[in-house]
C-alpha positions, 0 to 999 in steps of 0.5 A: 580081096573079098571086101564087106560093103557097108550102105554107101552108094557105088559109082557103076562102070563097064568095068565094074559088074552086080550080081543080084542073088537070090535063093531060087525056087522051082516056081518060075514066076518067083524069078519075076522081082529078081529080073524085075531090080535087073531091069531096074538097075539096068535102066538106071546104069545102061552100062552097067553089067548085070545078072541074076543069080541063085544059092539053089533051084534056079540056074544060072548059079554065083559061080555061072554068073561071075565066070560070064562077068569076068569074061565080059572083062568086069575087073569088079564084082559086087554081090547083092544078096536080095534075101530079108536076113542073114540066116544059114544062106546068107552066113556060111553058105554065101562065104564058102561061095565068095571064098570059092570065088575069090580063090578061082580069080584071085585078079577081080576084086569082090565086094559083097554087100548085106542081106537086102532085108538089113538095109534101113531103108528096106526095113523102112520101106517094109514098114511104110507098106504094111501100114498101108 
C-alpha cells in the first residue's frame, strides 16, 4: 500500500521508520546536511528510526535502508525525498523504486512524501535566507 503523503505532521512511533533520501555525491562532505536532519530527527523523536539514504553515489541505497528498517521490526515507512524539485530523480526514478519496494514487502505500509524543495514552508524559508 504506497500512500503520497500531503503536508500533515506524523506522530512518530518504534514501529514507524523515515528514510531521509537524498541524490548522493562522491564528495563525502555533501552527506553532511543529509546526517545533519537525521540527527535533527532524531533528537526530537529518540525513538523514532532513522536512516539516510541515496538514489546514486553514496551508499547505503532505498532498498539497503528499508531492508535495515524492516528488519529492525518498522511496520511503517515513510520516504523523504530531500531533493528542491520533482525532476527525473524525484518522478520516475523514485516510483520504480517505491514500487520495487512495495512488491519486495507487500506487509509494510510506505508513505512517500513530496520533494523537500515543494513544501511551503521550505520554499518560504529559501526566501527569507536569500533576503537576508
Amino acid at each position: 500500500m504506497l500512500r503520497v503523503k500531503s503536508k500533515t505532521l506524523m506522530q512518530t512511533t518504534a514501529a514507524h521508520g523515515t528514510i531521509l533520501l537524498a541524490h548522493g555525491s562522491r564528495d563525502p562532505l555533501w552527506r553532511g546536511p543529509i546526517e545533519a536532519v537525521a540527527r535533527h530527527i532524531r533528537a526530537i523523536a529518540p525513538v523514532a528510526p532513522v536512516r539516510c539514504a541515496y538514489l546514486e553515489l553514496t551508499a547505503p541505497d532505498l532498498p539497503t535502508c528499508t531492508a535495515e528498517l524492516v528488519t529492525a521490526g518498522v511496520t511503517s515507512i515513510t520516504v523523504v525525498p530531500l531533493l528542491l524539485g520533482a525532476g527525473k530523480h524525484a518522478g520516475a526514478d523514485l516510483s520504480r523504486l517505491m514500487a520495487g519496494l512495495q512488491t519486495s514487502y507487500p506487509h509494510i505500509a510506505f508513505t512517500l512524501r513530496p520533494a523537500m524543495g515543494e513544501e511551503p514552508q521550505v520554499i518560504e524559508l529559501m526566501a527569507r535566507i536569500a533576503l537576508s
